[in-house]
C-alpha positions as CSV (number, residue, x, y, z in Angstrom):
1,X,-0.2,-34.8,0.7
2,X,-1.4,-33.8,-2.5
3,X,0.3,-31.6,-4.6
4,X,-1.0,-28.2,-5.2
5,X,-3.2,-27.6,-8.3
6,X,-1.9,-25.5,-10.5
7,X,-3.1,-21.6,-10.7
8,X,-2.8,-18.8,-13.6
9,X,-2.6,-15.5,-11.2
10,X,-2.9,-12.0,-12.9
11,X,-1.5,-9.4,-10.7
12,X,-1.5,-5.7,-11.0
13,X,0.8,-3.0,-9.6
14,X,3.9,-5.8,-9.7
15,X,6.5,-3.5,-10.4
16,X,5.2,-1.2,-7.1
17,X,6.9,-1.1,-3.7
18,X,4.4,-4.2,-2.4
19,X,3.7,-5.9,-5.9
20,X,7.5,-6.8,-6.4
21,X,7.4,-8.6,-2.7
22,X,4.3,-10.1,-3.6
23,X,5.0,-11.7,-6.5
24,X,7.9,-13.1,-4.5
25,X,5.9,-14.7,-2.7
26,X,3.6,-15.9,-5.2
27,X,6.8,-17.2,-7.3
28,X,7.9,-19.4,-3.9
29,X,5.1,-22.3,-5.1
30,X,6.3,-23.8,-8.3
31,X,2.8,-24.6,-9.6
32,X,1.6,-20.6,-10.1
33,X,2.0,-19.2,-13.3
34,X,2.0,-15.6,-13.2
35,X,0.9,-13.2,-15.5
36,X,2.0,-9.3,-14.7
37,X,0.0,-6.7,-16.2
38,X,2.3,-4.0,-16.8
39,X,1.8,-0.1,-18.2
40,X,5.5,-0.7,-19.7
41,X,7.9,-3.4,-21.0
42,X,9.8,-5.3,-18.1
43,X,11.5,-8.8,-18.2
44,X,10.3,-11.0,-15.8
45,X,14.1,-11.5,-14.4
46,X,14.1,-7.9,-13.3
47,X,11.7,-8.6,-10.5
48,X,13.6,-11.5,-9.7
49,X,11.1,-14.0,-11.4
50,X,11.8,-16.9,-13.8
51,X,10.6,-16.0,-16.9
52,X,9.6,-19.4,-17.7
53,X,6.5,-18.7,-15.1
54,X,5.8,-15.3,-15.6
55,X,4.8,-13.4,-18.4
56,X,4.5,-9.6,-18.7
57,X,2.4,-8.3,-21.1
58,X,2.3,-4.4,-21.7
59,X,-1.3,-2.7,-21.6
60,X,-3.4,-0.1,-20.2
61,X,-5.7,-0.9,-17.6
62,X,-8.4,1.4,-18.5
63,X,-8.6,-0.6,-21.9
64,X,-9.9,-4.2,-21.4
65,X,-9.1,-5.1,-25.0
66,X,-5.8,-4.8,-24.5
67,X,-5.0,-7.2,-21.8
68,X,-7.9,-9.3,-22.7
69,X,-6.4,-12.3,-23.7
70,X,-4.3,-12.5,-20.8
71,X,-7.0,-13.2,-18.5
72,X,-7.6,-16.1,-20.4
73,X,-7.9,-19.3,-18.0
74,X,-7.0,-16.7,-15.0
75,X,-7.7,-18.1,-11.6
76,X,-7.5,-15.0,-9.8
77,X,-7.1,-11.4,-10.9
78,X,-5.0,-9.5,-7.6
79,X,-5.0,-5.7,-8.4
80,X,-2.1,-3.7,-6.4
81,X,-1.7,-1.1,-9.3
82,X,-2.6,2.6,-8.2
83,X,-2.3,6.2,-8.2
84,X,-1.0,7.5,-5.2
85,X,1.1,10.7,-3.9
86,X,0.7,14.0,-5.1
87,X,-2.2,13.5,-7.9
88,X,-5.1,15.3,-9.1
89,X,-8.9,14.3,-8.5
90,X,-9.0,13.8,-12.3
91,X,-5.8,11.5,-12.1
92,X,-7.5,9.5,-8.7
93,X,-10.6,9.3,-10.3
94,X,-9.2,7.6,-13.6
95,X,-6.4,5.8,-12.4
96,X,-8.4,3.9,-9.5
97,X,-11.9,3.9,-10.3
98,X,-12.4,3.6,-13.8
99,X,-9.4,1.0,-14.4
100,X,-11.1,-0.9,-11.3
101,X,-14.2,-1.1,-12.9
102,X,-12.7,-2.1,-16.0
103,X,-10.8,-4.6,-14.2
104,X,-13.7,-6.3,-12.8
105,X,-15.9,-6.0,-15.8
106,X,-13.1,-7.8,-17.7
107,X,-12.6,-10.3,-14.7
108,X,-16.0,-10.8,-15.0
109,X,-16.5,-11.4,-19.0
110,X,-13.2,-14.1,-19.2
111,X,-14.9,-16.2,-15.9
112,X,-12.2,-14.5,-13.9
113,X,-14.2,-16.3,-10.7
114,X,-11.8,-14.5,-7.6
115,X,-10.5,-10.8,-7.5
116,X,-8.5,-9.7,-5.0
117,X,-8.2,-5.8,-4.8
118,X,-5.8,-3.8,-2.4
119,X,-7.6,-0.9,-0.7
120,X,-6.1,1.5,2.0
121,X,-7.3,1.7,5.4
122,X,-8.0,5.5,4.6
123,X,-11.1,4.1,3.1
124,X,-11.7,4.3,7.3
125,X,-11.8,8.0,8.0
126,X,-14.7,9.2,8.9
127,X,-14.2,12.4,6.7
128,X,-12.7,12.5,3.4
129,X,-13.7,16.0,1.6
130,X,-10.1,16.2,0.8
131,X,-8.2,13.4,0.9
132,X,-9.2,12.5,-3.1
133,X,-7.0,9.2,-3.2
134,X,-8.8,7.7,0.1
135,X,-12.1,8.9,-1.8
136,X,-11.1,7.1,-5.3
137,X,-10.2,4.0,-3.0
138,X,-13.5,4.0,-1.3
139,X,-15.3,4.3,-4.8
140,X,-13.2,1.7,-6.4
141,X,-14.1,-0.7,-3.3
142,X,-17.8,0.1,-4.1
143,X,-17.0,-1.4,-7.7
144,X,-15.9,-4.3,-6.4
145,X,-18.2,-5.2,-3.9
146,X,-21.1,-4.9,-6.7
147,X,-19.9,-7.4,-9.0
148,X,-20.6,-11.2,-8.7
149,X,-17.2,-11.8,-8.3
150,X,-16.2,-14.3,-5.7
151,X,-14.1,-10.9,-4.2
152,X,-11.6,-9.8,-0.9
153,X,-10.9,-6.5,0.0
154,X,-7.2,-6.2,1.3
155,X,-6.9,-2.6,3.6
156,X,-3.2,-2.0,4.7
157,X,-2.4,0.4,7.4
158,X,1.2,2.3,7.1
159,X,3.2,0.0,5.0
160,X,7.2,0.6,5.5
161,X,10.5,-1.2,4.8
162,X,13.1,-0.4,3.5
163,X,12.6,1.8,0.1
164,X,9.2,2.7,1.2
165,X,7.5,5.6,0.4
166,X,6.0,6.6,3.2
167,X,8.9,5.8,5.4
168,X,11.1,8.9,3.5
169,X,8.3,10.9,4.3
170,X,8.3,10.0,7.8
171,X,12.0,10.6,7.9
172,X,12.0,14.3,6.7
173,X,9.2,15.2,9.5
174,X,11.6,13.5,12.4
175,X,14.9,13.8,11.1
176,X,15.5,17.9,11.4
177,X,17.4,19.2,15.0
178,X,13.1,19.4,16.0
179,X,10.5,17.0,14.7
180,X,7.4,18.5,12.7
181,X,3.9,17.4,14.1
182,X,0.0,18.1,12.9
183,X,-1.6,18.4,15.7
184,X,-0.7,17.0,18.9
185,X,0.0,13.3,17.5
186,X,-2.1,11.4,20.0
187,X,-3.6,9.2,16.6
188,X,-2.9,6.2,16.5
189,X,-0.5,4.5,14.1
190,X,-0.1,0.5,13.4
191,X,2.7,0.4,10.6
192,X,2.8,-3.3,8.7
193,X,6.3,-4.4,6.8
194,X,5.8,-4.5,3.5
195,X,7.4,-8.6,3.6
196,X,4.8,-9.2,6.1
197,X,2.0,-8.1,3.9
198,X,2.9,-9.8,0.9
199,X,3.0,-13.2,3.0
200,X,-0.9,-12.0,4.4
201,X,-2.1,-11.1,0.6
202,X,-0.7,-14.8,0.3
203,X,-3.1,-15.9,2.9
204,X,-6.1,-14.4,1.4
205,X,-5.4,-15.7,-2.4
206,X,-5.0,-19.2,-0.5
207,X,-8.5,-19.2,1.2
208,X,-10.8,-21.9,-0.9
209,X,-13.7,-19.3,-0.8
210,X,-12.6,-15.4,-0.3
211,X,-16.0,-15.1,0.4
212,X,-16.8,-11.4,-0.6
213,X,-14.7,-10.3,2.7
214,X,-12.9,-7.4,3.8
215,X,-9.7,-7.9,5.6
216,X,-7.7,-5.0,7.3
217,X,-4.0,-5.6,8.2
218,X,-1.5,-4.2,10.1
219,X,1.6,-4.9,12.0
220,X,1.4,-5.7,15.8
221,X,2.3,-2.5,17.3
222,X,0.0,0.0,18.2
223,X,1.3,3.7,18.8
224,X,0.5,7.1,18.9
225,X,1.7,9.1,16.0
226,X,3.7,11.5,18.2
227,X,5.9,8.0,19.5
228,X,6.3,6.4,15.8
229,X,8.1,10.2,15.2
230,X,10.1,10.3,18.3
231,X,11.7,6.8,17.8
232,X,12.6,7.1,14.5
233,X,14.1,11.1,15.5
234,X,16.1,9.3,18.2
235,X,17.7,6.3,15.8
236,X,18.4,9.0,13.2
237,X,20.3,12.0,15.3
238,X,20.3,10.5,18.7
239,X,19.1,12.1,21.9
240,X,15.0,12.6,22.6
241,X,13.1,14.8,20.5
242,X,11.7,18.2,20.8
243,X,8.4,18.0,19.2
244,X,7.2,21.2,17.2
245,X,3.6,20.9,16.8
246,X,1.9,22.6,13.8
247,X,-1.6,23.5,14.4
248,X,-3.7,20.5,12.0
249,X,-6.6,22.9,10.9
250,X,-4.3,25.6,9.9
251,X,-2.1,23.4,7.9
252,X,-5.0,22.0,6.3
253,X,-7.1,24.1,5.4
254,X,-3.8,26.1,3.6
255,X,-3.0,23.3,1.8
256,X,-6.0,22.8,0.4
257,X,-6.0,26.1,-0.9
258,X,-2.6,26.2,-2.6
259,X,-2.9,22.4,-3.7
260,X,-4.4,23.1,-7.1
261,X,-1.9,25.2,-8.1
262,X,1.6,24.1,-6.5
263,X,0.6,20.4,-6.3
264,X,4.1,18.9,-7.4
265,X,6.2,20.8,-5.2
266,X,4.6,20.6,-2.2
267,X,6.1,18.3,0.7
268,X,2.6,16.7,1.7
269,X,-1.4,17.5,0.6
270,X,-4.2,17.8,2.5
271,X,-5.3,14.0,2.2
272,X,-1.9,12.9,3.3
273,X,-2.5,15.4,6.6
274,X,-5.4,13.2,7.3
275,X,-3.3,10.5,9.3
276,X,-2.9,13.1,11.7
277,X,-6.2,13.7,12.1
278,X,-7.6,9.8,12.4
279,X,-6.7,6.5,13.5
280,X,-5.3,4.3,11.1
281,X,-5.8,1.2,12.9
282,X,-7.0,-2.2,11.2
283,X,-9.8,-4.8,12.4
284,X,-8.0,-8.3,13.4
285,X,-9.4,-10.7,11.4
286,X,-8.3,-15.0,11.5
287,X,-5.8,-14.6,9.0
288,X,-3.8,-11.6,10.5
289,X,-4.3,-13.4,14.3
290,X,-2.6,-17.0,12.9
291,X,0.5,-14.7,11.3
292,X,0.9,-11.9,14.6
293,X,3.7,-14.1,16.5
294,X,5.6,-13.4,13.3
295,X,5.1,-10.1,12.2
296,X,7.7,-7.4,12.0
297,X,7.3,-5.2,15.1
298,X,7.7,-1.1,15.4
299,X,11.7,-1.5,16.7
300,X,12.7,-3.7,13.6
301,X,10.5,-1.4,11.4
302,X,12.2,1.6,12.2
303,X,15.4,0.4,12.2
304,X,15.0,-1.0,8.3
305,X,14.0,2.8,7.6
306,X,16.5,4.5,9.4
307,X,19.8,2.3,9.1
308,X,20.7,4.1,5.8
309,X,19.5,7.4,7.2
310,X,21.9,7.2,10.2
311,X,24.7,5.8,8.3
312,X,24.5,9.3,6.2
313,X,24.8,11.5,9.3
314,X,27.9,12.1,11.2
315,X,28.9,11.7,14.7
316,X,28.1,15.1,15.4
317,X,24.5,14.3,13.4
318,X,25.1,16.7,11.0
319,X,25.0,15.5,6.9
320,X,28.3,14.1,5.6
């Protein structure tokens, strides 16, 4: 067998909740060299990388000049960094469009020839008029797809594990005495581990030719939101759950009035309501069919997010 030829790999976003696993990844073949593209200082040792084959260097996406030279001799560019959460339009608009297409333009100018960009399968719903990250996702897609890049376009469903972000918001909504619902939680859910994705972004950065394809991923359970809720009620307070179910309009159109103005303190926006209003299910594609025997199913998934929930409950299932 021959032996791997060697790559230079800039990556994005590799101090997030998915970049640190994927850089694990990445690190597991001895010939990549990876470059992190950081907004501050890090040693390469804090995400568990040998800094003999990784290099941070400290710049600001939106500013080409500063990160420049790193891109120098690049075989692929993967961009995980992003705004999400509780942001304004302004902050969306900046923070994933504009440093995209700065990205790509300076992928582009250093003979960058493959760009792997990480989407959200949000990009998916059929209406958007106030979900401004799922919009600023859809627009930075756009500034992919219309450069001459050799590009793929990775769209993740729910990604969870342990730590993640949207599994602590899942937790507050099922883990009162009732669970909170939009709607009547008859969408459909397919929540991927974060592990499992970093292996799949592996997949794609190992194609020969990414071939200006879009690949959706997500894990290999399909459920309604209503049951993802109820299972991870049960393994946090035991018992089956009583289901309160807020009316979806309601709740969203009040949010979207109060957003502008008590954005940080509020539990969820109006965009984040939108996975109760729409599928968040992804297209199988070759790379996600040769990996499904192995991926992380709903049980194991919500055990990772509740085992240190439950361990900070009583026996009675009140908070110790």
């Amino acid at each position: 067998m021959q032996p791997r030829a060697s790559q230079r790999l800039v990556v994005t976003g590799a101090t997030g909740f998915v970049g640190r696993r994927f850089v694990a990844e990445l690190a597991r073949e001895p010939s990549n060299e990876l470059v992190l593209l950081a907004r501050r200082p890090i040693d390469a040792s804090e995400l568990g990388l040998d800094s003999a084959r990784a290099t941070v260097v400290v710049c600001d996406l939106e500013r080409p000049e500063s990160y420049a030279k790193a891109l120098d001799g690049a075989t692929a560019l993967v961009h995980l960094a992003a705004r999400t959460g509780k942001a304004s339009p302004a902050a969306f608009e900046r923070d994933n469009v504009a440093t995209t297409r700065a990205l790509v333009d300076a992928a582009s100018r250093a003979g960058v020839a493959r760009f792997v960009h990480v989407s959200t399968i949000a990009v998916n719903y059929p209406e958007k008029r106030r979900y401004a990250y799922a919009r600023s996702k859809e627009s930075a897609e756009s500034a992919v797809r219309a450069s001459k890049l050799d590009w793929a376009i990775v769209r993740p469903t729910i990604v969870l594990g342990r730590g993640a972000p949207a599994g602590e918001a899942l937790k507050k909504l099922a883990g009162g005495g009732r669970v909170l619902i939009f709607g009547d939680g008859r969408v459909r859910v397919q929540p991927i581990d974060v592990d499992d994705l970093a292996k799949l972004l592996g997949d794609v950065l190992a194609l020969p030719k990414l071939g200006r394809a879009t690949f959706e991923f997500g894990g290999p359970d399909v459920v309604t939101f209503r049951e993802l809720l109820g299972r991870l009620h049960t393994r946090i307070r035991g018992g089956e759950p009583k289901f309160v179910e807020l009316p979806l309009g309601l709740a969203l159109g009040g949010t979207a009035l109060i957003e502008p103005f008590a954005r940080p303190v509020m539990p969820l926006t109006a965009g984040q309501l939108y996975a109760f209003a729409y599928d968040s299910l992804a297209k199988p594609n070759e790379l996600w069919s040769a990996r499904t025997a192995t991926l992380k199913g709903l049980d194991a998934l919500v055990a990772d997010l509740t085992t240190a929930a439950a361990n900070a409950l009583g026996a009675d299932g009140t908070r110790r």
